[in-house]
Every structure is written in structure tokens, then in C-alpha cells.
C-alpha positions in Angstrom: -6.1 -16.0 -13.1 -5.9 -12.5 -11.8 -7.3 -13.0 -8.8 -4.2 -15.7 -8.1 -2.1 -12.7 -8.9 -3.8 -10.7 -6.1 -3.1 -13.1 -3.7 0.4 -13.3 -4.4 1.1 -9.6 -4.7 -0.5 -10.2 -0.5 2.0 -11.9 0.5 4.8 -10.0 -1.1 2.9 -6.5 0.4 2.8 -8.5 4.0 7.0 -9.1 4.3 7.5 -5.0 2.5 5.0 -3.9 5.3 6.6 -5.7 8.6 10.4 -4.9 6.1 8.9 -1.4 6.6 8.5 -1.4 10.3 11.4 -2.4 11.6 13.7 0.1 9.3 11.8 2.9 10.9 12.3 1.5 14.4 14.0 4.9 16.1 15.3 5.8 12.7 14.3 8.8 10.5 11.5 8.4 8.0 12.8 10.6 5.0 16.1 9.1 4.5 14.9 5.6 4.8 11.7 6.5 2.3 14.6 7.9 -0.2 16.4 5.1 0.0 13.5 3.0 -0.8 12.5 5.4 -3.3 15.9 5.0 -5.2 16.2 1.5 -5.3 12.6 0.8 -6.7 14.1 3.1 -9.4 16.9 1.0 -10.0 15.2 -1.8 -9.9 12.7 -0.8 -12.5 15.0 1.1 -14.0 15.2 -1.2 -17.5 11.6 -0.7 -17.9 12.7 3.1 -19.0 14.4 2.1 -21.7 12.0 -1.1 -23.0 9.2 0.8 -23.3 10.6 4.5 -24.0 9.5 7.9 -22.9 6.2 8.1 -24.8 5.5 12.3 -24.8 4.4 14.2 -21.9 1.1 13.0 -23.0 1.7 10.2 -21.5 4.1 11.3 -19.0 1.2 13.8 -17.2 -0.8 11.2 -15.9 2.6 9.1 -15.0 3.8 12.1 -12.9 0.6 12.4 -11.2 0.4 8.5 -10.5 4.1 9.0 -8.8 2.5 12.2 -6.8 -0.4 10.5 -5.3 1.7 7.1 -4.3 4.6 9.4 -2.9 1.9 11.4 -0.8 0.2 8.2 0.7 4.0 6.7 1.2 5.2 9.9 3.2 1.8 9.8 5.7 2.1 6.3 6.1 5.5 6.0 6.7 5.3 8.0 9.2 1.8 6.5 11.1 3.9 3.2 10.6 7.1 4.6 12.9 4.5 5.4 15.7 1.8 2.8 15.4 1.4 -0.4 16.1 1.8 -2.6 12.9 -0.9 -4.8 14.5 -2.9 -1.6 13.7 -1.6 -0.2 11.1 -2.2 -3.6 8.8 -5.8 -4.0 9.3 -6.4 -0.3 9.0 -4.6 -0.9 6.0 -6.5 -3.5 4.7 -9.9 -1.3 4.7 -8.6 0.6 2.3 -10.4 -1.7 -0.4 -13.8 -0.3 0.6 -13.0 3.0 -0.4 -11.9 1.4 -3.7 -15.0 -0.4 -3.8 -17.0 2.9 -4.0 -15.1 4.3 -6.2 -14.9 1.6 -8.5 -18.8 1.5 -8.7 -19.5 4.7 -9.5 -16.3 5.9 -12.1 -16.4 2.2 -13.7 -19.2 1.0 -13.3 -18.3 -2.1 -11.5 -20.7 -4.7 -9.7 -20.4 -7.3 -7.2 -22.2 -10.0 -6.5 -23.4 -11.3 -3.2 -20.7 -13.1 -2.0 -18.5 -10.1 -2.7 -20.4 -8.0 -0.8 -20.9 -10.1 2.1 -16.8 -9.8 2.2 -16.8 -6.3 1.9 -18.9 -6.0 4.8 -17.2 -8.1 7.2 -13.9 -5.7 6.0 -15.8 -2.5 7.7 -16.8 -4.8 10.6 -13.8 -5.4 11.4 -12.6 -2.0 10.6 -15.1 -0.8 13.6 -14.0 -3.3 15.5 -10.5 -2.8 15.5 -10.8 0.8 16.2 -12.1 -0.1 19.8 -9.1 -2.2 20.5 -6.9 1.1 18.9 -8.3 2.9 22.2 -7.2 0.0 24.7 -3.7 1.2 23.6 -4.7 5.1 23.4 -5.2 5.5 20.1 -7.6 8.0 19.6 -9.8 9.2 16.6 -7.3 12.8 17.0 -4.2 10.9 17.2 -2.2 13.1 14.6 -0.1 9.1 13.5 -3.7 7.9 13.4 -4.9 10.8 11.0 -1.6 10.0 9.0 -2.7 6.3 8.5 -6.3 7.5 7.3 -4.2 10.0 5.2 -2.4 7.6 3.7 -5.1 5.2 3.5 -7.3 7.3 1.3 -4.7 8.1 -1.1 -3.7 4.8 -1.6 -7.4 4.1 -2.6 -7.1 7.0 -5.0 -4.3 5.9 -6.6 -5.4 2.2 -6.7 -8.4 3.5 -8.8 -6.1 5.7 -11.3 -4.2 2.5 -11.8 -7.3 0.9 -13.0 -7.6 3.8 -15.4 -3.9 4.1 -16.4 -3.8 0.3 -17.5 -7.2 -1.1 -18.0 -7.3 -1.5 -21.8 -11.0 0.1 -21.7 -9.3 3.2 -20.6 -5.9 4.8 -21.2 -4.4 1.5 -21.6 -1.0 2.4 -20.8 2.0 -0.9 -20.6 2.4 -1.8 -17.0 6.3 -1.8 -17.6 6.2 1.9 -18.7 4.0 3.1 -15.3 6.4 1.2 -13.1 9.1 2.5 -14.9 8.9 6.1 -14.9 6.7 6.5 -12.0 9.3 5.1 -9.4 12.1 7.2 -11.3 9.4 10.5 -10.3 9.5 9.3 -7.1 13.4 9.2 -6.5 13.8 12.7 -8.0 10.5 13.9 -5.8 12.5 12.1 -2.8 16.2 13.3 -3.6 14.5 16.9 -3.5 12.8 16.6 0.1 15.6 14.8 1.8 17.9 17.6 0.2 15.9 20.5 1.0 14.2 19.4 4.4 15.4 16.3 6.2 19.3 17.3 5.6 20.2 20.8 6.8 18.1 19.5 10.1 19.4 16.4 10.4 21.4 17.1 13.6 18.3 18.3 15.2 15.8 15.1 14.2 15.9 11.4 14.9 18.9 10.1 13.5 19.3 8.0 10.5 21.4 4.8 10.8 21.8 2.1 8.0 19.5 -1.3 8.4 20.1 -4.0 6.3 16.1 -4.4 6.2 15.7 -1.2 4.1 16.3 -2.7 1.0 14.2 -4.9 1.7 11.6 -2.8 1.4 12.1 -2.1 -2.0 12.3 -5.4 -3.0 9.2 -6.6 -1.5 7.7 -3.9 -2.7 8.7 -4.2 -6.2 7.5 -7.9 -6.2 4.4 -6.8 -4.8 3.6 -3.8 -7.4 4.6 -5.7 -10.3 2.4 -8.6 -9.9 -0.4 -6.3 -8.4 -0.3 -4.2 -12.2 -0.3 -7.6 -13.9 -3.9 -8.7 -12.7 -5.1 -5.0 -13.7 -3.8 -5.8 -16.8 -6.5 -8.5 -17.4 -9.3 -7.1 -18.8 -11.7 -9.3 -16.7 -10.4 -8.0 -13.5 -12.4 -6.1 -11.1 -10.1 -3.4 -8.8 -12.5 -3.5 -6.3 -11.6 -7.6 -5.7 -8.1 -6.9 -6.2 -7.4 -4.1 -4.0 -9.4 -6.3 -1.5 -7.5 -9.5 -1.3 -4.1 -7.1 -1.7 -5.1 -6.6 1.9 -4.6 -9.8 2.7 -1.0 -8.5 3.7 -2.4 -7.8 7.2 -2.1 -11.7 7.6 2.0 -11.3 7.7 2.3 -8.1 9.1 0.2 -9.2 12.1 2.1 -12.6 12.8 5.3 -10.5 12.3 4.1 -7.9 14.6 2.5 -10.7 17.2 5.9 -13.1 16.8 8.8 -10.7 16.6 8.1 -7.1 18.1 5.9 -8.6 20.9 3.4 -6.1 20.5 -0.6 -5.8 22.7 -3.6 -6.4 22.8 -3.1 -9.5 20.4 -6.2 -11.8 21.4 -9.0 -8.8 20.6 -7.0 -7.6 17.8 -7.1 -11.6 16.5 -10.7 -11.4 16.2 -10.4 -8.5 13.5 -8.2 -10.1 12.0 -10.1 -13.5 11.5 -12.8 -11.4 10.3 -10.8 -9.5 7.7 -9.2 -12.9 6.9 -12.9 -14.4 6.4 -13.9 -11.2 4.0 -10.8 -12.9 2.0 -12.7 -16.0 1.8 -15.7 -14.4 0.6 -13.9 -12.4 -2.1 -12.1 -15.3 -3.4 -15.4 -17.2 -3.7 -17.2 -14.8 -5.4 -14.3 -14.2 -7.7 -14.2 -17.6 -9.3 
């Protein structure tokens, strides 16, 4: 039942984004990523130890696994501080067709018709929300706007190494260890940049103050990753379909962002969002 999996890793990605938002409301992004950084650790933390080190053989392609997620964190965390979250989630949520791509031509994958019909409402809707982006001045040179793509495309790189870390047609490596060690990359990477160059300007930046909604971000997260790297563990899973209905976050994040921070544009922003919501269908169909 991976696809089940994929659902429920959507919901859990939906509360970590809108979690996400509101920490970084007038607050400093490093800190609060560090902080987010070090508590996945911790939380993952007994992984280290149940499934052991392993050699820098496996290690290298753990380490780059926590550089690619850390690069696509630090762009979007920052697109996410100055953008709408009613944009940022569906922007989000395209990120599967860049997947899709890759997927068919490293692995091989192929979808069947209804899948595809799904895919191709996502870029409809993609298109379409970028015209309601500009009713709010959001504009293709918007430097947060080229953060979100940023961190858009590097998530779909590093949802496509996942598929090649775990897939047992590949390197096949435990779930438990990835999560493990990976996050515990990511706190050191973290502990380094906040040392080096939030820190000694911290008097000059935003300021960071203390939200109890940060740690939620870890925990949703957490929730969200672990499930997310047990459908790849199936071998019958597609990360094309998965990485799709992940996506299906933008359903919380935009009733958050509609219910609680009040934000524009809602009713034309809607219809993207019952598009993408109707891709969902599509996927779901053709995944059964």
C-alpha cells in the first residue's frame, strides 16, 4: 500500500509546511532552520546506532543526500518568510513533474494514462497559478520567487536520489540508516553556518525570537520523511506517483494560509488548487 503511505506522508508535509510559516513570521531564517535541523537529529538520532556507521562507502552518497536536502531547505526557507504560503504550496506541489522526468529517463519508469492525465493538470495549474502570483506582484525576477524554483528543483533532485539510495534495485541502502545520518549531516552543516554567518551579524539582521511552533517543524517533518522513505522502500513503488501525491500537502498549507493568516487572492488561487487537488485523483486512480 505505498501509495496509502504517500498520502499520509501529505498530510504530515501540509501541518510542517504552514508549522514552517509562521516560525519564520518576522523571525530570522538560519537560527530557526538550525533549530529544526538539530532536533530532526535528535529525533532520529537512535537510527545511528540501530543500524551503525556502515564505511564512508556508504557514508558518501549519505553526505551528499544531506547536501542536496540542506540546499533546497536554506532557498526555500527563505522564499517561504517572503511569500505567500498560498503560493508557495502549489508551487511546491509541481515539483513532482520534474520528478516525473527524471524518473523516466534514469529509471525507466512509465505511466499509464490516467497518471498522465494527472500530471498534466499539475503544470496547468502550475501556469495558472503563476498569473494569480502577479495579481500580488510576484514576478518571474522576484529574487524569493527564484528561491522557491531553487529550492523546488533541488527537492526534485533529491527525491530522485532517494529512489536510488533505497530502491532495492539500486543501492538499496535501510531507510533508518539514511534518516539517521543524514539529518545528523545536516545539524553539523547547520551548527557551522549559524556559527560562522548568522551569529557575529546577528545584531545587524532580523532578530531571532523563540516560537513554540518551531519544533513543530521538526516533528511534522520527521513524520512526514519517515513514512515518505517507507513507500520507497516497496519495490513496486513508482517515485514519480509518490512525489506527486506528497504534494498533496498544498491542501493544508492553503486552508491554513486561507483560515489563519488571512492571506489574497484566495478565490483564483482556489481554482489551482482544485485542479492540483483533481491531478491527486488521477494519480490515485491510476495507482491502484
Amino acid at each position: 500500500m505505498w501509495w496509502l503511505l504517500a498520502f499520509v506522508s501529505a498530510a504530515l508535509l501540509g501541518c510542517y509546511d504552514s508549522a514552517k510559516k509562521i516560525s519564520l513570521k518576522d523571525n530570522a531564517v538560519i537560527p530557526v532552520l538550525f533549530l529544526n535541523t538539530v532536533l530532526s537529529a535528535l529525533i532520529f538520532s537512535p537510527f545511528l546506532f540501530a543500524t551503525g556507521f556502515g564505511g564512508w562507502a556508504v557514508q558518501k552518497y549519505i553526505l551528499l543526500k544531506s547536501a542536496l536536502v540542506l540546499s533546497s531547505w536554506l532557498a526555500g526557507y527563505f522564499a517561504m518568510k517572503h511569500l505567500p504560503l498560498t503560493i508557495v504550496g502549489p508551487v511546491n506541489a509541481t515539483r513532482p513533474v520534474l520528478v516525473l522526468l527524471g524518473a523516466i529517463f534514469l529509471f525507466g519508469e512509465r505511466l499509464n494514462l490516467l497518471q498522465w492525465i494527472g500530471v498534466g493538470l499539475a503544470v496547468t495549474a502550475y501556469v495558472m497559478l503563476r498569473l494569480s502570483g502577479k495579481k500580488e506582484g510576484i514576478r518571474t525576477g522576484d529574487k524569493w520567487l527564484v528561491c522557491l524554483i531553487l529550492a523546488v528543483i533541488l527537492g526534485a533532485a533529491s527525491g530522485l536520489y532517494d529512489k536510488y539510495l533505497m530502491s532495492p534495485e539500486y543501492l538499496g541502502l535501510d531507510r533508518r540508516q539514511v534518516l539517521g545520518w543524514y539529518t545528523f549531516y545536516q545539524a553539523l552543516m547547520m551548527a557551522v553556518m549559524t556559527g560562522f554567518m548568522w551569529y557575529p551579524v546577528r545584531k545587524k539582521t532580523t532578530p531571532f525570537h523563540w516560537s513554540w511552533s518551531i519544533p513543530l517543524i521538526s516533528l511534522f517533518l520527521c513524520g512526514a520523511d519517515y513514512v515518505y522513505m517507507e513507500a520507497l522502500s516497496k519495490p513496486e513503488a513508482l517515485i514519480a506517483v509518490v512525489s506527486m501525491i506528497r504534494r498533496g500537502s498544498v491542501l493544508v498549507s492553503f486552508a491554513i494560509g486561507a483560515l489563519l493568516l488571512r492571506e489574497k487572492n484566495l478565490k483564483s488561487k482556489a481554482l489551482d488548487l482544485c485542479l492540483l487537488l483533481l491531478s491527486m485523483v488521477f494519480l490515485y486512480l491510476g495507482s491502484r
